[in-house]
N, C-alpha and C positions, 0 to 999 in steps of 0.2 A: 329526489335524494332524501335519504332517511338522515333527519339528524341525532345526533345525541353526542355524550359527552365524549366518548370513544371518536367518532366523528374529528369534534372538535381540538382532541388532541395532537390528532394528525392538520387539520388543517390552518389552524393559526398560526405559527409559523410562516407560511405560504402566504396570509394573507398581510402579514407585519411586513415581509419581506418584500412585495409588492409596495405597498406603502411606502417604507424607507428608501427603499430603489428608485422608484419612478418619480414621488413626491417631494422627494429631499429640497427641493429649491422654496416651495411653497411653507416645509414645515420644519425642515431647519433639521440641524443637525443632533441637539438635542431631545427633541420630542422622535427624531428617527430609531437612536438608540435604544431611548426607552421603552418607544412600543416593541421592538425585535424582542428589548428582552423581556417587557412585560409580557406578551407573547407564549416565548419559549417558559415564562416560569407558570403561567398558567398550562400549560401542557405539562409541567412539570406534578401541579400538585393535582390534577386529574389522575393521572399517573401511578404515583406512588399506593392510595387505596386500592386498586386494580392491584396490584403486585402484594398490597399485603393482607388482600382478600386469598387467593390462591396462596399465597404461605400459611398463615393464620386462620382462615377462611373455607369457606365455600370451593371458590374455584372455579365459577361456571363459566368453561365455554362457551364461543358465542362469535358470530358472523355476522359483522354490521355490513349491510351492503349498498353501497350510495348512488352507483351509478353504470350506466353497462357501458366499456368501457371499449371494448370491440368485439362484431360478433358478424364475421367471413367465412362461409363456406363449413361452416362446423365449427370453428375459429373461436372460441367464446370465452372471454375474458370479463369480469362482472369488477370493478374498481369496490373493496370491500378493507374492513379493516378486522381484522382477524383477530380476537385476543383467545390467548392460552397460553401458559406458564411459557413457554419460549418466548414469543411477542409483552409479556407483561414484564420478564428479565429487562429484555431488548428498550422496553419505553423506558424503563427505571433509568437504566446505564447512561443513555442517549440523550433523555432530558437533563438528569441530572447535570452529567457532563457541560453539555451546553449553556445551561442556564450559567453553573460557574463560571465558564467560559467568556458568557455574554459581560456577566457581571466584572469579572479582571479585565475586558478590553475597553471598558468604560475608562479605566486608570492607563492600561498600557500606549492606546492608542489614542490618549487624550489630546495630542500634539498633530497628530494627523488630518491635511484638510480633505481628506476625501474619507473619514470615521464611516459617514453613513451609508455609501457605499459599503464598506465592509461589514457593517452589522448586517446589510440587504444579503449580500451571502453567504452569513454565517446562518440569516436565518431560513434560508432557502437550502444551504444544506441541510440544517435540521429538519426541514420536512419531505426533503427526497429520503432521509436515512429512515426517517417515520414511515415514511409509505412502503419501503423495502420491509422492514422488520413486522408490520401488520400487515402483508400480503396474503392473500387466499388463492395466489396460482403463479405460477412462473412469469408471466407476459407483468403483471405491476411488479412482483419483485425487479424484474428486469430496466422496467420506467425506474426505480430508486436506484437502481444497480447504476444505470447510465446517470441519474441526476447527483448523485453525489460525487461521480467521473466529472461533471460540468462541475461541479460547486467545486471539487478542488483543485484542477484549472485555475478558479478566478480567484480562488485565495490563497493557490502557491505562487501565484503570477500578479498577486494584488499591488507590487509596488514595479509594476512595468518597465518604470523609465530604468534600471537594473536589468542589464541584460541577463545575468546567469538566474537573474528571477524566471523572465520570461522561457529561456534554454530550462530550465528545472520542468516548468509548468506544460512545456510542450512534451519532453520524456515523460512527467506521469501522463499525462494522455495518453502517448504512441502505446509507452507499455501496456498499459491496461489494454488498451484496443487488440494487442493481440489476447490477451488472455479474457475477455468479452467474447471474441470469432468463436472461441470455443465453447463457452458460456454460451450463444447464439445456440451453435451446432446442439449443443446438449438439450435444450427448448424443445429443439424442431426434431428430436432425434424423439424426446419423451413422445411427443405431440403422436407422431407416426408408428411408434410402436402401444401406445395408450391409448390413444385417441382424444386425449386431453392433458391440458396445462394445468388443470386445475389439483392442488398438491392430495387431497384424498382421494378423490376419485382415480389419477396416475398411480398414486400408491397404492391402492386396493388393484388395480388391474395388473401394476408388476406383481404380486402377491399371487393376483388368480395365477399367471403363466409365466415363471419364475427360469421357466428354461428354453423362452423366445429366443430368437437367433434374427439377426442382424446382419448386414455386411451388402460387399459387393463382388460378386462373382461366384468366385470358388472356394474367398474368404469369409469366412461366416465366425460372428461372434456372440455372447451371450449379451441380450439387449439390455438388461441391466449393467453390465458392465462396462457395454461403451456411453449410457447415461449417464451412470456415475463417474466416468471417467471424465468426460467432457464438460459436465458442471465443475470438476474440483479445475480443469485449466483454467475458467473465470476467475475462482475463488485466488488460486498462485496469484494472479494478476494483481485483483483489488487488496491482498494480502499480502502482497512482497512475501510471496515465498522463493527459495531457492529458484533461479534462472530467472524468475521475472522479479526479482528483489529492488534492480539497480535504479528504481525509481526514488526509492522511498527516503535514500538521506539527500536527495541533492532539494526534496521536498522542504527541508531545512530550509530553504532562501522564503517561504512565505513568512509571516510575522507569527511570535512564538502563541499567540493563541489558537495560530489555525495550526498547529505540530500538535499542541495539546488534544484539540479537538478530534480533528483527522486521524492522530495514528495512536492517541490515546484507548480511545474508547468506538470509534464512532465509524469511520470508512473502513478501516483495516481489519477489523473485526467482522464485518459484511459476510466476508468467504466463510468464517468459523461457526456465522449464526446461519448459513445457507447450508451448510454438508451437516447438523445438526438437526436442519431443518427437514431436509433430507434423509437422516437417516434411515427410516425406512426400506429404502433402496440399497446404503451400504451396506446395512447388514446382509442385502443378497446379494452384495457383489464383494466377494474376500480377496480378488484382486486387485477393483479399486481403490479399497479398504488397502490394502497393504501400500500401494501409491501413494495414499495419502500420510500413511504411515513416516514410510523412508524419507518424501519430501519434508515432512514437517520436522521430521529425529533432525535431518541434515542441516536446515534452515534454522535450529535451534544452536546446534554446535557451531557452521560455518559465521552467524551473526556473532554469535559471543566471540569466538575469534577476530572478525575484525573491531569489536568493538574496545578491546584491549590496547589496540595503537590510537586510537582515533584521538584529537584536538580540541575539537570541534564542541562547546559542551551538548550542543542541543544533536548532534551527530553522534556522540556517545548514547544519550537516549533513545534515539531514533533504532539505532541497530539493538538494542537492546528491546524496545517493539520487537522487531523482526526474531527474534529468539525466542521471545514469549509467547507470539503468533508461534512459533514453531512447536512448542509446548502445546497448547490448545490442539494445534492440526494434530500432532501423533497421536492425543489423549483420544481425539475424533475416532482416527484409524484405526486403534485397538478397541473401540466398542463404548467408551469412556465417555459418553455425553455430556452426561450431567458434569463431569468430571473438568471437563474444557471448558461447558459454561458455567460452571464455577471460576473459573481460574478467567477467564473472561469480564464476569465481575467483579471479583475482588482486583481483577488488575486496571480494573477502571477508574478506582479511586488510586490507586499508588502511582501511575502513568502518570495520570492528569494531573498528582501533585507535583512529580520532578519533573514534567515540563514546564509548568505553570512556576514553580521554584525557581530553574534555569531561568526563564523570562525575568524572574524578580532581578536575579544575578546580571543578565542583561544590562537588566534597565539602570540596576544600581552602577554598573561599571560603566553607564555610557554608551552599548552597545558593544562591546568586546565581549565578541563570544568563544576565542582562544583559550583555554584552557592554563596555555605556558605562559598568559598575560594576568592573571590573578593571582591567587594566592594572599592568605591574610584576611580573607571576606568574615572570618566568625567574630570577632570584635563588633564593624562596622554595621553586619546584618544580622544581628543574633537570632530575629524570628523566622527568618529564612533558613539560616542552618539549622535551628531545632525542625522547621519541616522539610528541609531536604534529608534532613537525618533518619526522620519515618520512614519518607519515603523507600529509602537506600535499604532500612532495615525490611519493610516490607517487599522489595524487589528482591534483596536476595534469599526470601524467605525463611526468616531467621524465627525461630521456636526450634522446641524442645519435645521431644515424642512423646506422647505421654501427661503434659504441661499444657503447652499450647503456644503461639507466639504469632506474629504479626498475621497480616492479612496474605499473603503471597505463601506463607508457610502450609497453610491449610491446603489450599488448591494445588501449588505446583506438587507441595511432598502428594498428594492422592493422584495425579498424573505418572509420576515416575513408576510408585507402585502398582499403577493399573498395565504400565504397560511392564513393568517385569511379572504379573501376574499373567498375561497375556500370550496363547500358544496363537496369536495372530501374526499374518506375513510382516520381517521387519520389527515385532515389537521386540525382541532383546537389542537389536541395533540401536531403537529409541530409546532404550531403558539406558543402555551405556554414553548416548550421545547427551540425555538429559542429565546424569552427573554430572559428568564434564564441560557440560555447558552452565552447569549451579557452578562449580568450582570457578571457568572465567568470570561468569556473571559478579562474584563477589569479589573477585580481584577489580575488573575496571569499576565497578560500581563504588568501589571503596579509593582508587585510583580520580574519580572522578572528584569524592568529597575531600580527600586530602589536598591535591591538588588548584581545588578554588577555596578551600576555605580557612586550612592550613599554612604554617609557614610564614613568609613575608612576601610581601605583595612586590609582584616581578611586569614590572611597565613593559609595554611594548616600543620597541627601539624603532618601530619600522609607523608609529602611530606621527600623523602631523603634529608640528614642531609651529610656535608662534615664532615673531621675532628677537624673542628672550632664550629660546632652545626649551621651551616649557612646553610637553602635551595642553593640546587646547580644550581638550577635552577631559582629559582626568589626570593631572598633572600630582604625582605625590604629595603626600604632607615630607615636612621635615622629616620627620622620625622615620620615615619609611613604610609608614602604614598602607593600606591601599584606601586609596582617594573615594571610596566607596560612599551609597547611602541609602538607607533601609526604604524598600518603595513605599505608596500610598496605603492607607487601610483599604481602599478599595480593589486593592489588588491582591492583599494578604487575608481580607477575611475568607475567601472561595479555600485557601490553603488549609485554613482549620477546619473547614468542612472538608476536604478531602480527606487531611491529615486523621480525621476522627474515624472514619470510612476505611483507611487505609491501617491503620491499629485492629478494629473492633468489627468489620465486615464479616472476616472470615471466620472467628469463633462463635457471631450471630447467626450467621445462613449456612453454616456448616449441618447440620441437622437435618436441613430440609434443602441442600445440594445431594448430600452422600452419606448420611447419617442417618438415624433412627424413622424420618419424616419423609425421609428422601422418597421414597417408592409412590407413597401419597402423593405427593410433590411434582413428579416428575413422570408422573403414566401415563397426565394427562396430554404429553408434548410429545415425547421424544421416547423409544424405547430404554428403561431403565437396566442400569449395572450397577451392582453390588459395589459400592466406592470402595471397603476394606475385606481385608484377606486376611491371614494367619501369615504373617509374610516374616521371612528368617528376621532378627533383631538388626543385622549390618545392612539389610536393605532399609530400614527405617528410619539407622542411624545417618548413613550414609550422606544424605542432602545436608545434616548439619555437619558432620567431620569438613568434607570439602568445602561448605562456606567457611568455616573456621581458617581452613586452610587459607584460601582466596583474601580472606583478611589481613593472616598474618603476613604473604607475601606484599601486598599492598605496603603494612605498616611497613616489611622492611623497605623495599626499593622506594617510596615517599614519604618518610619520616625518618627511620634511624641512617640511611644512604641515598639520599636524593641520586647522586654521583652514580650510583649502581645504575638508576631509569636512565640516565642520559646518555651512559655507554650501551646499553642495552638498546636503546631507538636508534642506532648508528647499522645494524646490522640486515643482515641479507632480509631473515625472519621479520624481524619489523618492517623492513620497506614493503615486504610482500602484502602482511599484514595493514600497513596502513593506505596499499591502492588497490585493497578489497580486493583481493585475490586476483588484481587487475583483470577482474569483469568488464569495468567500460573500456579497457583498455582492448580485450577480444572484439566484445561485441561491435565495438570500433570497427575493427578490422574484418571481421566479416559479414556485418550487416553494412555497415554506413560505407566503408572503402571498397568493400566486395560489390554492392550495391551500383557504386558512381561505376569500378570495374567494367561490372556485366553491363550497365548502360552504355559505357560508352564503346563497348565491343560492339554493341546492336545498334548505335546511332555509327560512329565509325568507320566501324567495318562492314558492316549487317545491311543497314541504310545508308552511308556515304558512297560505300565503295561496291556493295553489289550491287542494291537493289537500283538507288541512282546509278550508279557506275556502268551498269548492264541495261537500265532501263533509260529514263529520261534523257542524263546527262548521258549515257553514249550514246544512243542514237544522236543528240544533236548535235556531243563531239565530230561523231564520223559525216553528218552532212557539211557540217564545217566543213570539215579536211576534204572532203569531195568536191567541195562547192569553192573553198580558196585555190586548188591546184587546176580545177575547171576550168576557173573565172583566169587564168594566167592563159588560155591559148585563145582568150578575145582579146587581143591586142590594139586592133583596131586599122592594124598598117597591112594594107595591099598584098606588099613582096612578101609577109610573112605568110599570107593564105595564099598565094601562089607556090612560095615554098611549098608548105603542105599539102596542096593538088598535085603538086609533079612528084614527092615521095610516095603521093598515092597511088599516082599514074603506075611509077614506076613499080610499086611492091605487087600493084594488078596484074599488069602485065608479065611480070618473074613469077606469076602465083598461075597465067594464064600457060604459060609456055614449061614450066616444070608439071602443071596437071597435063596440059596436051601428050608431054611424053611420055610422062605414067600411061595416061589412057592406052597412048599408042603401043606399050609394051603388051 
């Protein structure tokens, strides 16, 4: 094994995480913490010079290779860590994220007797997401693809004895598992028409024979096409896109650092740094390319729609992920790399703050994460509404054309305009679906902060009552204020580091995403696009008209007419809206109920009643019934078998005497 510091990025982590895990008894719960996050922050500051070498910098590529990792029949997979502008992005995001992450669960989860446990797989997911993102072939992408599948398992399902913890924890598995099957298929599909896994080598051979054909029988396809086809199924999965989405808010039941982590920055983004990673391949395939297209337009508008009804605050973020993943993905499918990992980064810091935010909100209420049970928080939590405030403004990308403005504003507005610039399959559908998913996005987004931090603070009625009729939990003040209280510094200082990330990201790296640097920047990853065009002034405008818009409705229906929101959630539109398009409610019905269905038609009827029915169990029905009507003419008694010799006599004889006179005719 070669070490070095690239090396070591990847693997300390892995090796804290061991430690914390298995040792916890001998070394306690605080020295577990510490090393996970001491750990992840040393991979952190590894990290950061790498990323601002290639910005600033040099840039040089380079394959660290540690170990051979499997090598069957041709089979050859080398365990390596790969950096180059996409992978130095990828460490920045992922470290960063984490480290914060590690640092607020030191406060959130202070109360917690199994903490060390949980930093064991926070840090164990950090270094399955490390080893995916510096991968040099599909076969270790795939070991990170599935190890961060297991790490978020054990950190949606981290508080067990809750059942819809462990029901959340088993749905993100299932799901993913199918959209992995395909991911698998896509491996093996590259492997056989490339004759390697390994990402340059595959890419240089789709390039040599760009017009292979594939298939079976008489069906034949372009083999780039069903590659690229079959890696983005993985990606829908691990990415809650459209149809395999329905994982990702019930993912909510883990504790609000593993939502921050997970759907912030770190798992959910996987599929967007893979088809990226990839692109070499989409660009020769403009069908897949448009696939990834539609899916992503749709999965941007259908989230913002549900996330308009939703309660839930950390459920309101969550679908909100799913929208902005859906941004990324379209920006992917019109050609727009750089474009998605931009918006990728910059939504790393602004995610990781309103989750991490939400958690504060959380923890200050007690754990009421109801929405209709707050209200009145900006008094009580003023550092938290000033950073949920950033956040809010940088999600719904608020700037000024021309000026500049938050972090979200740079990356999504260059998404919208790549894909109205775009004669790609699908891109006017993404250009019209990524409006109008700005315009919800800034209604509930602003929906969210009125509503918990606004107003007077609204108890929940249905919250345990002592024997005074008092919540025992956050029982009001007099005045009516909400019972709130501002978290620990240990939990608020990771937010100013976001908060500053989520302001000033996007006018710093703007330059060298899509700007003047950009080409430099970005030649050495991923094929580059031109981020700006000559684009009419209303398409420019447009992303701020409609936040503006999404605003003012907000201020009305939660500030000037509360009365207006309450009759309006009463309706057909809302209920649709708020049971998500009643997706688990289908897939209920035709996976889970159709499923037990067809089983029990094949156990039933298939197995009960032919295969036994006709096999086993009748045959020895019918010896039965042969054998109990047999067993009744051994009676035992004399006169009955005499009986029965003279009816025999007798039928002999009538049988001897009607044949004789036949004959005799």
């Amino acid at each position: 094994m070669q070490f070095s510091p690239e090396a070591l990025i990847v693997l300390a982590p892995l090796v804290a995480a061991a430690f914390a895990g298995l040792l916890q008894r001998y070394i306690g719960d605080k020295l577990a913490m510490g090393l996970t996050t001491a750990s992840v922050g040393l991979s952190l500051v590894l990290s950061w010079p790498i990323f601002i070498d290639f910005v600033w910098g040099e840039g040089h590529e380079r394959v660290i290779e540690l170990f051979r990792f499997i090598d069957v029949a041709g089979f050859t997979s080398i365990w390596s860590v790969r950096i180059d502008t996409l992978s130095a992005v990828m460490l920045v995001v992922v470290n960063t994220v984490s480290f914060l992450v590690h640092v607020y669960s030191i406060g959130y989860m202070a109360e917690d007797p199994h903490r060390a446990r949980f930093f064991s797989y926070l840090s164990f997911f950090t270094f399955a997401m490390l080893s995916l993102v510096t991968a040099n072939d599909f076969l270790q992408l795939f070991f990170g693809w599935e190890g961060v599948g297991v790490a978020s398992y054990l950190l949606i399902g981290f508080w067990f004895q809750k059942r819809s913890a462990n029901d959340a924890a088993i749905k993100a598995f299932v799901t993913n598992r199918v959209g992995d099957f395909g991911f698998a298929l896509g491996i093996m599909a590259a492997f056989i028409c490339y004759g390697s896994i390994q990402f340059d080598a595959a890419f240089e051979a789709a390039r040599a024979a760009p017009d292979m054909m594939i298939g079976v029988g008489e069906v034949r396809f372009r083999a780039v096409e069903v590659v690229a086809f079959l890696l983005f199924i993985g990606a829908m999965g691990k990415s809650a896109q459209f149809f395999l989405h329905v994982w990702l808010p019930d993912a909510m039941e883990g504790p609000t650092p593993v939502s921050a982590l997970i759907h912030a920055a770190t798992m959910v983004t996987a599929g967007v740094f893979m088809v990226c990673r990839a692109g070499e391949l989409y660009e020769m395939a403009p069908l897949a390319s448009g696939f990834v297209t539609i899916i992503g337009a749709t999965t941007a508008l259908f989230a913002a729609t549900v996330g308009l009804a939703q309660n839930d605050i950390k459920r309101v973020v969550a679908y909100s992920t799913c929208s902005q993943l859906g941004y990324m993905f379209f920006a992917a499918g019109v050609g727009a790399y750089n474009a998605a990992m931009f918006h990728l980064f910059t939504h790393a810091f602004f995610k990781a703050l309103l989750f991490l935010g939400a958690g504060s909100v959380i923890h200050g209420l007690h754990h009421e994460q109801d929405m209709r049970y707050m209200g009145g928080l900006r008094k009580p939590m003023p550092i938290t509404w000033a950073m949920m405030l950033i956040g809010t403004f940088a999600l719904i990308g608020f700037g000024i054309p021309g000026l500049g403005g938050f972090a979200g504003f740079y990356s999504k507005d260059a998404i919208i305009e790549a894909a109205y610039g775009s004669h790609g399959i699908g891109a006017q559908f993404a250009f019209w679906c990524g409006v109008t998913a700005a315009l919800l996005t800034s209604f509930y987004s602003w929906r969210l902060a009125f509503m918990t931090f606004e107003g007077r603070y609204r108890p929940n009625p249905h919250a345990h009552h002592d024997d005074h009729g008092h919540d025992d939990h956050h029982a009001a003040p007099a005045d009516g204020s909400a019972p709130a209280h501002e978290s620990p510094w240990i939990m608020l200082a990771p937010l100013f580091v976001l908060a500053a990330g989520a302001i000033a990201a996007g006018a710093i790296f703007y330059p060298y995403f899509l700007g003047d640097h950009a080409g430099a920047f970005w030649d050495r990853a991923i094929p580059f696009h031109e981020g700006h065009h000559d684009f009419p002034a209303w398409v420019l405008w447009a992303p701020l008209i409609v936040t503006v818009t999404g605003f003012l409705f907000a201020v009305g229906f939660y500030l000037w007419r509360p009365g207006a929101a309450k009759a309006m959630a009463k309706g057909p539109v809302w209920a649709f809206l708020y049971n998500k398009w009643y997706f688990d409610e289908i897939y209920d019905f035709i996976f889970v109920k159709g499923a037990r269905a067809l089983g029990d038609l094949f156990w039933k009827v298939g197995d009960r009643r032919l295969i036994d029915g006709l096999g086993p169990d009748g045959v020895a029905a019918t010896s039965r019934f042969f054998s109990r009507n047999l067993r009744k003419l051994q009676t035992g008694f004399v006169y009955h078998y005499s009986f029965i010799m003279l009816i025999a006599a007798v039928a002999f004889g009538a049988y001897a005497i009607f044949a004789g006179i036949g004959g005799g005719q």
